[in-house]
C-alpha positions as CSV (number, residue, x, y, z in Angstrom):
1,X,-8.6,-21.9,19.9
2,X,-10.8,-23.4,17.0
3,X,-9.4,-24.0,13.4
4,X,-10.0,-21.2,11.3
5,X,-10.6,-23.0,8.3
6,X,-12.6,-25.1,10.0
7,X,-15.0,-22.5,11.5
8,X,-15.3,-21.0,8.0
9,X,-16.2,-24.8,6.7
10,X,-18.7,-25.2,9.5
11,X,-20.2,-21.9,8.3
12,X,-20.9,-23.3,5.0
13,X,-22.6,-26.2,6.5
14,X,-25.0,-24.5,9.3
15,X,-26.1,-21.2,6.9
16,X,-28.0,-21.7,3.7
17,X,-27.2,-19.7,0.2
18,X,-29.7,-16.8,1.4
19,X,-27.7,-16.5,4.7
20,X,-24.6,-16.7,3.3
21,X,-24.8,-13.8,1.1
22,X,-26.5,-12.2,4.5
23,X,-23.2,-12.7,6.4
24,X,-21.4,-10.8,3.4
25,X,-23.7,-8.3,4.4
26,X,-23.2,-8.1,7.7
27,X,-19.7,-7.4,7.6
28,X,-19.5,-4.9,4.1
29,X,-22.7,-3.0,5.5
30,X,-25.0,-4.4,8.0
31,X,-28.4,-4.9,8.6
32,X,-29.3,-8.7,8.8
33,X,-32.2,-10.3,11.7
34,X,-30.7,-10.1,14.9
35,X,-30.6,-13.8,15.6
36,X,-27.7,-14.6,12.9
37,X,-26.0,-11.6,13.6
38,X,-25.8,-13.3,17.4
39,X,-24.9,-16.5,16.2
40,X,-22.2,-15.2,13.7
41,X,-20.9,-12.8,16.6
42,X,-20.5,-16.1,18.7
43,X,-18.6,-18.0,16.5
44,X,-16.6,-15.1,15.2
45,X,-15.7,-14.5,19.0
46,X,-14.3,-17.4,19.8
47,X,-11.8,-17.2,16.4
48,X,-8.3,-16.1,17.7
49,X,-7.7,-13.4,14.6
50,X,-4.6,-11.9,15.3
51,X,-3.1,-15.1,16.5
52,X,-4.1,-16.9,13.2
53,X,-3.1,-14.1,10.9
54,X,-0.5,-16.7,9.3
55,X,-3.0,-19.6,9.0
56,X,-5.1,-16.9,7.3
57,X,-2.8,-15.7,4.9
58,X,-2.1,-19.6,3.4
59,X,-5.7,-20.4,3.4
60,X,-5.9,-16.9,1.5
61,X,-3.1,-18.1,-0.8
62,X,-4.2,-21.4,-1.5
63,X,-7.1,-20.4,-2.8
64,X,-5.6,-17.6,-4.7
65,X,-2.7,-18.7,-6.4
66,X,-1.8,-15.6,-8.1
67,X,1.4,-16.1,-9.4
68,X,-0.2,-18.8,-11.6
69,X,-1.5,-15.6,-13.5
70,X,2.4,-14.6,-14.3
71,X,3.4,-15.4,-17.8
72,X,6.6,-17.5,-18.3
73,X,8.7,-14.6,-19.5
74,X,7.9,-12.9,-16.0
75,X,8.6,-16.2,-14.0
76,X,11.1,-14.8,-12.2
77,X,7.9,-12.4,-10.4
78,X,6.1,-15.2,-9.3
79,X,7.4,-15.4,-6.0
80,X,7.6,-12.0,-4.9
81,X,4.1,-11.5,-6.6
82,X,3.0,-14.6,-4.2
83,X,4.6,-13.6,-0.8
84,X,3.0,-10.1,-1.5
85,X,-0.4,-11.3,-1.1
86,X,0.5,-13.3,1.8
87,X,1.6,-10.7,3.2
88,X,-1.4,-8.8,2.6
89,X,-3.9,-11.3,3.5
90,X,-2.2,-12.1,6.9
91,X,-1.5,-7.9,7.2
92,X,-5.1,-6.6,6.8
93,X,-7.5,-5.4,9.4
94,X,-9.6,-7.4,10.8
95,X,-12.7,-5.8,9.8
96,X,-11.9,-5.5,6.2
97,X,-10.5,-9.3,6.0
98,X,-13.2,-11.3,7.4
99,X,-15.7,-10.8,4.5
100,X,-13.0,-11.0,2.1
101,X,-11.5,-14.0,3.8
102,X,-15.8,-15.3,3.4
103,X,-16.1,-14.6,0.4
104,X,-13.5,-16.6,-0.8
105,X,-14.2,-19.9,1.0
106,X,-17.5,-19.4,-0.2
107,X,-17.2,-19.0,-3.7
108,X,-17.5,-22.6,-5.7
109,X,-14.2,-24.7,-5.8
110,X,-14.7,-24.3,-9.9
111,X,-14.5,-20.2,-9.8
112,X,-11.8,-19.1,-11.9
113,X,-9.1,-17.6,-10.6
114,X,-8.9,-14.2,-12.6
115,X,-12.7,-13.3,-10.6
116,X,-11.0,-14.8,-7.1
117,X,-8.6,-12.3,-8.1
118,X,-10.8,-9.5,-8.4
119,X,-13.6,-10.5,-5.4
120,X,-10.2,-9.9,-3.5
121,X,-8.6,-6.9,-4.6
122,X,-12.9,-5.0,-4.4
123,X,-12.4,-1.7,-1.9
124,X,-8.8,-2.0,-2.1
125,X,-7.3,1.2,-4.3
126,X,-3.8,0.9,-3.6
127,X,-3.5,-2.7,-5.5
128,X,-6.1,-1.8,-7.6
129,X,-4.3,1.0,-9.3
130,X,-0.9,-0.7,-8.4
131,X,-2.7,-3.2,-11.1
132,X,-3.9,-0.5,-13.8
133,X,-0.1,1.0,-13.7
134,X,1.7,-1.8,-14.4
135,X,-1.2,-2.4,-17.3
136,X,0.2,0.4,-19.1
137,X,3.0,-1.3,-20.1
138,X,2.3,-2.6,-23.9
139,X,5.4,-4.4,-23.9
140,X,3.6,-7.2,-21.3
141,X,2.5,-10.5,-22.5
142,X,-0.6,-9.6,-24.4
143,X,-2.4,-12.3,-21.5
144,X,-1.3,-10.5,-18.2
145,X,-1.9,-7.2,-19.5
146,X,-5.7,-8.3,-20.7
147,X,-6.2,-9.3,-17.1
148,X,-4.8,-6.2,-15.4
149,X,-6.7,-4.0,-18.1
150,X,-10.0,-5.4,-16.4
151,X,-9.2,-3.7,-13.2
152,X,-9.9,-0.6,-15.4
153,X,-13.4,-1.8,-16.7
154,X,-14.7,-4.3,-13.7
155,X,-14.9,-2.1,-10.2
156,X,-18.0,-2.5,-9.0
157,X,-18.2,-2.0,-5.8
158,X,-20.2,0.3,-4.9
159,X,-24.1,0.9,-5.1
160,X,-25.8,4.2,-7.0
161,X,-27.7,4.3,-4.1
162,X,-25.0,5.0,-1.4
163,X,-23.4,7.9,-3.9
164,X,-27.3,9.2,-4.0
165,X,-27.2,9.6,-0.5
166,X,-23.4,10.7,-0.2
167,X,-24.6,13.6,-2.4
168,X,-27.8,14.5,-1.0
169,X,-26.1,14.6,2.2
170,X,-23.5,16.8,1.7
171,X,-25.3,19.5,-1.0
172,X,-28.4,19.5,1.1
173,X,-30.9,22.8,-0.1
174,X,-28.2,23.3,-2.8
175,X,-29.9,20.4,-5.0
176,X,-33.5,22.4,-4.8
177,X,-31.5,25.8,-5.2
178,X,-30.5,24.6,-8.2
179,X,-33.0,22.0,-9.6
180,X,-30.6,19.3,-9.5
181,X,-31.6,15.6,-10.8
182,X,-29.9,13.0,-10.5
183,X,-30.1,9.8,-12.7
184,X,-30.5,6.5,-11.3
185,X,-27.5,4.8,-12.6
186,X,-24.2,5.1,-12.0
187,X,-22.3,7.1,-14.7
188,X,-18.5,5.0,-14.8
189,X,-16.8,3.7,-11.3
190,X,-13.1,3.6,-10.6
191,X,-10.7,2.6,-7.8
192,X,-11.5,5.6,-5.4
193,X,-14.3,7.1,-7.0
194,X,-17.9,6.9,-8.7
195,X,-19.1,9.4,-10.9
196,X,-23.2,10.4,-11.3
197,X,-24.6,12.3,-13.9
198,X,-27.2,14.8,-13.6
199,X,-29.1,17.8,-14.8
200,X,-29.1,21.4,-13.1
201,X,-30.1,24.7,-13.8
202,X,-27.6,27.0,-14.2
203,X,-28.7,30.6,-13.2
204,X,-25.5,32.4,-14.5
205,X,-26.6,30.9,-18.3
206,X,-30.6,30.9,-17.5
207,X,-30.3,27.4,-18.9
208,X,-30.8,23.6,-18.3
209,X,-27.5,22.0,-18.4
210,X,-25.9,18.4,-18.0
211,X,-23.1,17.5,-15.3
212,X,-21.5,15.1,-13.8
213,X,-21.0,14.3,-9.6
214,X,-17.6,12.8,-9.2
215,X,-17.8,11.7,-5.9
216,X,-15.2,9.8,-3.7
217,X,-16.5,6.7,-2.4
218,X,-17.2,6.2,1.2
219,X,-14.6,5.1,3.5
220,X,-11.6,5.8,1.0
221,X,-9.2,7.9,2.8
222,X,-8.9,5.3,5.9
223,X,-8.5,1.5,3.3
224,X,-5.5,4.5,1.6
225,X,-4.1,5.3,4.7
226,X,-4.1,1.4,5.7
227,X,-2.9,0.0,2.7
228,X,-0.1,2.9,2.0
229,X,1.4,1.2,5.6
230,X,1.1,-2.4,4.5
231,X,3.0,-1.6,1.4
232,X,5.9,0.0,3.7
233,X,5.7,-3.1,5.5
234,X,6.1,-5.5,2.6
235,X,9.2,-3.3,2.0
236,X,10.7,-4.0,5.2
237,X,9.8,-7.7,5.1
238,X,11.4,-7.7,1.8
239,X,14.6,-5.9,3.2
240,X,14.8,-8.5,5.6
241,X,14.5,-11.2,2.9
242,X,17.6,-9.9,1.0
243,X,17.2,-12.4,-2.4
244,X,14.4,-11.2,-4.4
245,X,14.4,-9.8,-7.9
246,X,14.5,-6.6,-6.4
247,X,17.2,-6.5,-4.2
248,X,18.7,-3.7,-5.6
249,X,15.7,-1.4,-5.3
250,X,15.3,1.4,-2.6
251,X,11.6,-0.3,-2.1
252,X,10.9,2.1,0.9
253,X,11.3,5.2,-1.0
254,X,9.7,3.4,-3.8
255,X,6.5,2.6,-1.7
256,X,7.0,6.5,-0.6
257,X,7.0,8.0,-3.7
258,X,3.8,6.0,-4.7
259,X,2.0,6.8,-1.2
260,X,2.8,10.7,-2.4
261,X,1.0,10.0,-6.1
262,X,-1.8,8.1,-5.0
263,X,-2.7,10.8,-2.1
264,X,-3.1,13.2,-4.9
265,X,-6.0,10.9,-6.1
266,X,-8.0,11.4,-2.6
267,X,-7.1,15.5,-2.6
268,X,-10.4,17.0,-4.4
269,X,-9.7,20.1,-3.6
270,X,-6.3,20.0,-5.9
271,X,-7.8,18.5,-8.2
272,X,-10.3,21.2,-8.9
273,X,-7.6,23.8,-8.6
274,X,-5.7,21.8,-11.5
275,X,-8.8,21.4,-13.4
276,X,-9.4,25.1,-13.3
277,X,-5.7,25.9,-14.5
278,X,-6.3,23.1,-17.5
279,X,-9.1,24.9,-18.3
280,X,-7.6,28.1,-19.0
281,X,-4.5,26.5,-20.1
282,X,-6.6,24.7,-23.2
283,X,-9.0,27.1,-23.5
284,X,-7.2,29.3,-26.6
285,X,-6.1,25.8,-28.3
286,X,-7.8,24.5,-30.8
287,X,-9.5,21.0,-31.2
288,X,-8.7,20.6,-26.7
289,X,-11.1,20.2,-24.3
290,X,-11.9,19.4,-20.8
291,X,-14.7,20.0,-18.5
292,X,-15.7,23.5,-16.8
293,X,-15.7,23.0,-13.0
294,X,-18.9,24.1,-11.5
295,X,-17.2,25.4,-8.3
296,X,-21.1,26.1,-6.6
297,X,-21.7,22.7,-6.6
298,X,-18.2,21.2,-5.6
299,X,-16.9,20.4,-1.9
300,X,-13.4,18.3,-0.7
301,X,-15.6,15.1,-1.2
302,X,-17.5,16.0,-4.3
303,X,-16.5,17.4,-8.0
304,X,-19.0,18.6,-10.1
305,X,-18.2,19.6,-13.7
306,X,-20.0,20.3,-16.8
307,X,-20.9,16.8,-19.0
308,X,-18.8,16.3,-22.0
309,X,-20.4,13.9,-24.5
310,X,-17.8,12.0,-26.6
311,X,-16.4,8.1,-27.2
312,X,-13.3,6.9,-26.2
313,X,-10.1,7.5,-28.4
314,X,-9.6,4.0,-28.7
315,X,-13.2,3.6,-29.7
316,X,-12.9,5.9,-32.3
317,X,-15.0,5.9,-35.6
318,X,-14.2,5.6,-39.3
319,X,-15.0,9.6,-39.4
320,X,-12.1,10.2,-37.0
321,X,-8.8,11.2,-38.6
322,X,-6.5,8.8,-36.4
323,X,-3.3,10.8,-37.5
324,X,-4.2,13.9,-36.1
325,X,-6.3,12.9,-33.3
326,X,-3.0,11.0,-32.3
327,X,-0.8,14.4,-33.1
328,X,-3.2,16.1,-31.2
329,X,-2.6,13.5,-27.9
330,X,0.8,13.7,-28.0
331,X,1.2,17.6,-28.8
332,X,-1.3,18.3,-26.0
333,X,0.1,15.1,-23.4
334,X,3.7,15.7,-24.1
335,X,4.9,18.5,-26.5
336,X,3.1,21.1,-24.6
337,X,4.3,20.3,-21.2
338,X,7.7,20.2,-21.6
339,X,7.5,23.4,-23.8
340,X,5.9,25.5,-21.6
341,X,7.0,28.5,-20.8
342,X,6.7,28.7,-17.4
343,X,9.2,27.5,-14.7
344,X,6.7,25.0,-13.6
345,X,4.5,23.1,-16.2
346,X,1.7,21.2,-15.0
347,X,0.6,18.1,-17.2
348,X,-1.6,15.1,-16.8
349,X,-0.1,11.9,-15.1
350,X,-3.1,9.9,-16.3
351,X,-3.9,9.7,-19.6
352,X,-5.1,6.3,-19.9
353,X,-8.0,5.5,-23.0
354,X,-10.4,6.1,-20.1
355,X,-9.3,9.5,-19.4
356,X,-9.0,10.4,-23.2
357,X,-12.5,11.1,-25.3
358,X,-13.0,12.5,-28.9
359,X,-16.2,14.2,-29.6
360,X,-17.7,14.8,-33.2
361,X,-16.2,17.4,-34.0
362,X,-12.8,15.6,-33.4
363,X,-12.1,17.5,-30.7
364,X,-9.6,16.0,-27.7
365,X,-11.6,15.6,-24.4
366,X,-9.3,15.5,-21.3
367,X,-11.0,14.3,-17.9
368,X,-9.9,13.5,-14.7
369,X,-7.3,15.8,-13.2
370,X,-6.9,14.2,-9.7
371,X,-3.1,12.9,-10.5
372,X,-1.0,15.5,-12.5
373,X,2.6,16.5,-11.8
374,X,4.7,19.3,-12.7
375,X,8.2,19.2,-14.1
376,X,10.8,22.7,-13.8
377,X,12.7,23.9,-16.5
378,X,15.7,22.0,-15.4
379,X,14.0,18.8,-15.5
380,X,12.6,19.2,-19.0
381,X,15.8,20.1,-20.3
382,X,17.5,16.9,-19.0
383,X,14.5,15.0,-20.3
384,X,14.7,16.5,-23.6
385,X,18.2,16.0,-23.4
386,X,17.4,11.7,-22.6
387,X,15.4,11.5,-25.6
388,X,18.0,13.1,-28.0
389,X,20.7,11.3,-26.1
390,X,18.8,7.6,-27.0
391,X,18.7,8.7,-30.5
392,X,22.2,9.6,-31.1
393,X,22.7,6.8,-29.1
394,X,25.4,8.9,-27.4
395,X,26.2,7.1,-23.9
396,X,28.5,9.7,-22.5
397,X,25.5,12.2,-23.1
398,X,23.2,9.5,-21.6
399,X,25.2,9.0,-18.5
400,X,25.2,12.8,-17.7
401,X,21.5,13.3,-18.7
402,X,20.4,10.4,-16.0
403,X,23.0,11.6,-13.5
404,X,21.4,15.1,-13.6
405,X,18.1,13.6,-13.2
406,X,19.1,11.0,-10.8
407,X,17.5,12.5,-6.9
408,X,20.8,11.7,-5.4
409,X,24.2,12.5,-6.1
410,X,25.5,8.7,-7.5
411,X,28.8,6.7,-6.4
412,X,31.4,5.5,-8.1
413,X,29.8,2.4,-7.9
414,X,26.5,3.2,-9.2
415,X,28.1,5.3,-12.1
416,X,30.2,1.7,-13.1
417,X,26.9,0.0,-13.2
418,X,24.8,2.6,-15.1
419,X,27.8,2.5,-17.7
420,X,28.0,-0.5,-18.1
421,X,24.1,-0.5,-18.2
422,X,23.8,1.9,-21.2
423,X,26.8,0.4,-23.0
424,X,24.3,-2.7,-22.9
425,X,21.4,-1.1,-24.0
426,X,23.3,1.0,-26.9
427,X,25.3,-2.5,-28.0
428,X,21.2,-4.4,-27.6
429,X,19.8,-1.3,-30.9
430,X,18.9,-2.2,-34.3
431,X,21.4,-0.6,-36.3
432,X,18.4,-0.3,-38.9
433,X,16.3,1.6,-37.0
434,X,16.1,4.4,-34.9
435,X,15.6,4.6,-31.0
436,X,12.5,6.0,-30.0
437,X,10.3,6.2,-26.4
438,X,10.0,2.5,-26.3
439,X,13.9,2.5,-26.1
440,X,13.7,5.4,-23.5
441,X,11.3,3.4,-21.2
442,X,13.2,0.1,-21.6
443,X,16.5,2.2,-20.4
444,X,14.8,3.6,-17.4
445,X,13.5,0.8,-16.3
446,X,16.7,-1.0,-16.5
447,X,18.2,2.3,-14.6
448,X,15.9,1.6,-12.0
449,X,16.6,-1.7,-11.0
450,X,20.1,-0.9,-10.7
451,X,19.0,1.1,-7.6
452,X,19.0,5.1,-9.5
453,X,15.8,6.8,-8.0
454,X,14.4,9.9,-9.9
455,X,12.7,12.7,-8.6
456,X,8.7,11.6,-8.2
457,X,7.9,14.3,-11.2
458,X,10.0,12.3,-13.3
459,X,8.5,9.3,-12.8
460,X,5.4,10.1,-12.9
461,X,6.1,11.8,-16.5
462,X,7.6,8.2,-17.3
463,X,4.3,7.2,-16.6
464,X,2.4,9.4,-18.8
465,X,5.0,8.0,-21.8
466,X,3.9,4.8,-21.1
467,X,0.5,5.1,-20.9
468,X,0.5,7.3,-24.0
469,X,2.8,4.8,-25.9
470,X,-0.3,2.1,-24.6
471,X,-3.1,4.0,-25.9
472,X,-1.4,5.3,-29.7
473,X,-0.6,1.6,-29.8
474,X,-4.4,0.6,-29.2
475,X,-5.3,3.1,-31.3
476,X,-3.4,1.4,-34.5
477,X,-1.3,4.6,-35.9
478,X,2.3,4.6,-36.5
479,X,3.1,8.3,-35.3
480,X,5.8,7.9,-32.6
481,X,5.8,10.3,-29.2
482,X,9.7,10.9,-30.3
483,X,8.5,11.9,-33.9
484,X,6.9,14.7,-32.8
485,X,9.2,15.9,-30.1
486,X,11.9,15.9,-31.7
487,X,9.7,18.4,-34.9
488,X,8.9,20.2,-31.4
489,X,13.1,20.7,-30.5
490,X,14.4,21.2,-34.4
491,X,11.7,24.0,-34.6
492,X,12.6,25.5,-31.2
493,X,15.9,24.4,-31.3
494,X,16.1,26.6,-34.9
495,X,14.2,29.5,-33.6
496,X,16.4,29.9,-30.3
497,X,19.7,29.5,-31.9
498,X,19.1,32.1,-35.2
499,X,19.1,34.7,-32.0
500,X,22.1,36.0,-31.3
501,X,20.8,36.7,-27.4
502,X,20.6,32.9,-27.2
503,X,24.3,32.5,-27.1
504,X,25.3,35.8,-25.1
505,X,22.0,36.5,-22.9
506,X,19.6,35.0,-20.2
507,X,18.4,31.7,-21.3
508,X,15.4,31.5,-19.5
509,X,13.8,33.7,-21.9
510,X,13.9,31.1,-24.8
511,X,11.6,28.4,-26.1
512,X,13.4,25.2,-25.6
513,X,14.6,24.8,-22.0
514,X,18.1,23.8,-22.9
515,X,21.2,25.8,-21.9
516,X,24.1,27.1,-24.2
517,X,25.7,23.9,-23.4
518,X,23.6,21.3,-24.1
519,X,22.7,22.9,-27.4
520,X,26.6,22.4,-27.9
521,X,26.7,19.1,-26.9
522,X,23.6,17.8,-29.1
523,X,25.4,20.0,-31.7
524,X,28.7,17.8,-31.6
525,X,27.5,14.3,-30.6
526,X,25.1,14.8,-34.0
527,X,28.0,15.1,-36.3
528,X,29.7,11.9,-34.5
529,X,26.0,9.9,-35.2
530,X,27.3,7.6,-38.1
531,X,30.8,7.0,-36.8
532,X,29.4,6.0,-33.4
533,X,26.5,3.8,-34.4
534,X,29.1,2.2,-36.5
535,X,31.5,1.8,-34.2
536,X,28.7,0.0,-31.5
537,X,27.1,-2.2,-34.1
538,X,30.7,-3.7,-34.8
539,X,31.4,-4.5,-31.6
540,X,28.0,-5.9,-31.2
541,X,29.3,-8.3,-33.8
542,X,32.4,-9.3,-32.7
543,X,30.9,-9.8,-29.2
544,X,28.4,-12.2,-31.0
C-alpha cells in the first residue's frame, strides 16, 4: 500500500490552493465538480486507513506537538498530554480524520501551533470542553490557561446558514404563525451549540418581542457518542501502561462520570425543564435573572427563550458596584444552593464569565442551563462541614467529612494515605492566614489523585467553586466564596441552635443541613482553633 504521508504530499503537488480548500469541502460537507471528487476517491481508495492508523497518528503528532504548549511546572503532563492525542488521531473515524488529517499537512510549515491546535480539536466537544474545564483553574500558569480560555471565544465551526436551515426545518408554519425573523448572523457559538437571535410576535403579550434560538449543531450527538468511547479507550490504554502521573486514578470511572456530565449538555429537553425551575426559583429574588423559556417555540433540538440584553460580569462598567455584583454571584451560585430547603437543590454547574451577564440595572443574568446538578441534604451538610473543617484546620474533622463524601466505603489503606494527605496539606497553611476555597480545591484535588472518587454531584459542585473562584478573580474583588458562606452558617447556624426543637426534634425542618452532631463537633474543634494551629505550625518548623 502507498505511504500515507506521501499520498497527502502528492496531493499538495497535483491540486492548486482553490482545490485544496475544495477537498476540505468535500469531506466536511460536499459538493465539489465531479471530476476531483473521482480523482480524490481514487487516490483515497487505494490508502490502507485502518492499517496505517499508527503512521497516522505520528504524522498527526509531529505536526502537533502539544505538549510543547505545557508550562514547565506541569512537565510532568507532557507525556500523557502527548500519547493522548496519539491516541486520538490514530483512534478516530475515518470520516472525521481525513479532513482533519488534510488540513493539517496543508496548513504552511510556519503556522503556529496554538491554531494547529485548534484546526484540530474544530467539531470535537468532548476535548473542546475537556479544554474549557481545565481553564477554570486560576491557579494554572497564566500562559496555558490564556490558550485553553480561547477554546471559550474561538469555535467557529459552523455556518449561520446551516442553523438557518436547521431552524426552518424543524419549526416549519410555526415561523409564519408567529412572525418569526431571524437575523443573519450568528448570535455566540460554543462546543455543541450555536445560538441565533430573532424577533417574534408574541400573541399571549400582543407584542413584538426579542429571542434567542439555541440550537444544537448538526451531527453532535454521534462525534459525543464517538469520542465519549475513545476516552474509555485512552483509559484502558493507560491501565495497560501502568507508569503515568495518574496511576492512581480510577480513570474509567473518571471518563464515566464525565460521559454522564457532558450528555446533560446534548439533553434539551432537561435543560428546558431546569430552566423552567430557575425561573421560578429566581423569580421572587431580587437583582436575579434568567431567560423565560418560550416553550411554543422549543423542540429536543431547539431552545428558544426570551433575549436578555446585558455585558459580561467580567466586562463590567465603572457604574457596576463590583462588591455586590460579586455578593450577588456567590449568594445566588453557592449560598443559595446549599441552603435550600428542599431535599434536592438544583444549581448551575456552569457558571463560567460566559454564562454570567449584568444588565443596567445591576441585575445578575444567569444563561445556559444545559449542565446543572443537584446536591441532597446529606451532601451539603458534609460539604459545609469540608469548608468549616479547612478553616479550623481540624484533620480528624477533615478525614470524616471526605470519608462521608467519598462514593465508596475507603480501606485501611486509602484512609493511611488520605491522613497522611491532610496532615500535609494542614502542615503546607500560612499560619497568618486563614484557609479559604482555594485551600478546599487544592485538598481535593490532592484527594483525588490518591484514588478517592466522589459522587458525580460533588464534583461537579467542585467545579462550579472553581469556576466561580476563576471569574471573582477576573473580576478584581477581594470577597472570598468562604467569606460569605461561612455569614450564610453563623446566621443559620445561630438561628437553628436558639430553638430548643433543634436539639430534641426532627432536623430536617431546620435551615442549615447539619445534624445535632456536627453542630457539636464544629462546636468543640472551634474552641481547640488556636491550640491546634499552634501545635501544626510548630511542627511545620521543626520539620524544616
Amino acid at each position: 500500500m502507498p505511504n500515507t504521508f506521501n499520498i497527502l504530499k502528492e496531493l499538495q503537488k497535483v491540486f492548486s490552493r482553490k482545490q485544496e480548500k475544495d477537498l476540505v469541502a468535500l469531506f466536511m460537507h460536499g459538493g465539489i465538480d465531479l471530476d476531483n471528487k473521482q480523482a480524490l476517491k481514487k487516490i483515497v481508495e487505494n490508502i490502507d486507513w485502518e492499517n496505517s492508523r499508527n503512521q497516522i497518528g505520528q504524522l498527526l503528532a509531529e505536526r502537533l506537538p502539544v505538549e510543547q504548549l505545557v508550562p514547565e511546572q506541569y512537565s510532568a503532563w507532557r507525556d500523557i498530554v502527548h500519547e493522548a492525542l496519539v491516541y486520538f488521531a490514530s483512534h478516530l473515524s475515518v470520516t472525521r480524520l481525513i479532513p482533519k488529517l488534510y488540513a493539517q499537512v496543508s496548513l504552511a510549515e510556519e503556522t503556529a501551533l496554538e491554531k494547529r491546535v485548534m484546526i484540530f480539536i474544530e467539531q470535537m466537544p468532548t476535548l473542546q470542553k475537556l479544554g474549557q474545564a481545565i481553564a477554570r483553574n486560576r491557579n494554572l500558569a497564566p500562559e496555558l490557561r490564556a490558550l485553553l480560555t480561547q477554546l471559550e471565544n474561538d469555535i467557529r465551526d459552523i455556518s449561520a446558514q446551516t442553523i438557518k436551515q436547521q431552524i426552518e426545518e424543524e419549526l416549519g408554519k410555526k415561523l409564519a404563525t408567529h412572525q418569526i425573523e431571524l437575523d443573519e448572523e450568528i448570535h455566540s457559538e460554543a462546543s455543541v451549540c450555536a445560538l441565533m437571535r430573532f424577533h417574534w410576535y408574541n400573541a399571549k403579550t400582543g407584542r413584538n418581542e426579542q429571542g434567542v434560538f439555541k440550537v444544537l449543531k448538526p451531527h453532535i450527538k454521534e462525534n459525543f457518542e464517538e469520542e465519549i468511547t475513545l476516552l474509555q479507550g485512552f483509559a484502558t490504554y493507560l491501565d495497560e501502561k501502568k507508569d503515568h502521573v495518574l496511576n492512581d486514578v480510577n480513570l474509567h470511572d473518571t471518563f464515566a462520570d464525565i460521559s454522564v456530565t457532558l450528555k446533560q449538555e446534548l439533553d434539551t429537553l432537561q435543560e428546558q425543564a431546569n430552566l423552567h425551575e430557575a425561573e421560578q426559583r429566581y423569580d421572587s429574588i431580587s437583582g436575579v435573572r434568567t431567560p423565560h423559556l418560550i416553550r411554543e417555540l422549543s423542540n429536543s433540538n431547539i431552545t428558544a427563550m426570551s433575549f436578555e440584553e446585558g455585558i459580561k460580569v467580567t466586562d463590567k462598567t465603572s457604574e457596576v458596584n463590583g462588591k455586590q455584583l460579586s455578593k450577588q454571584m456567590i449568594e445566588t451560585l453557592i449560598a443559595i444552593p446549599l441552603f435550600e430547603h428542599e431535599e434536592k437543590s438544583l444549581f448551575h454547574a456552569d457558571p463560567h464569565a460566559g454564562n454570567l451577564y449584568v444588565n443596567d440595572e445591576g441585575e445578575l443574568i444567569i444563561f445556559d442551563w444545559a449542565l446543572t446538578g443537584r446536591l441532597n441534604r446529606e451532601e451539603r451538610s458534609k460539604i459545609i462541614l469540608l469548608f468549616l473543617a479547612v478553616s479550623l484546620r481540624d484533620e480528624s474533622l477533615l478525614l470524616e467529612s471526605i470519608k462521608s463524601l467519598a462514593q465508596e466505603d475507603l480501606n485501611a489503606d486509602k484512609i493511611d494515605k488520605l491522613m497522611q494527605n491532610i496532615k500535609e496539606f494542614l502542615r503546607a497553611l500560612s499560619i497568618y492566614s486563614l484557609p479559604g476555597i482555594n485551600e478546599v480545591l487544592t485538598l481535593t484535588d490532592n484527594v483525588l489523585l490518591t484514588g478517592v472518587r466522589f459522587s458525580s454531584s460533588m464534583m461537579l459542585f467542585r467545579k462550579v467553586l472553581l469556576t466561580l473562584d476563576g471569574v471573582l478573580n477576573d473580576i478584581g474583588e477581594t470577597l472570598a466564596i468562604e467569606n460569605v458562606v461561612s455569614q450564610y452558617v453563623m446566621q443559620q447556624l445561630t438561628h437553628d441552635m436558639s430553638n430548643v426543637n433543634f436539639w430534641t426534634g426532627a432536623q430536617t425542618y431546620y435551615n442549615l443541613p447539619l445534624s445535632r452532631s456536627d453542630a457539636l463537633s464544629l462546636m468543640w474543634s472551634a474552641q481547640w482553633y488556636g491550640l491546634r494551629a499552634g501545635l501544626q505550625h510548630t511542627e511545620k518548623l521543626l520539620n524544616h
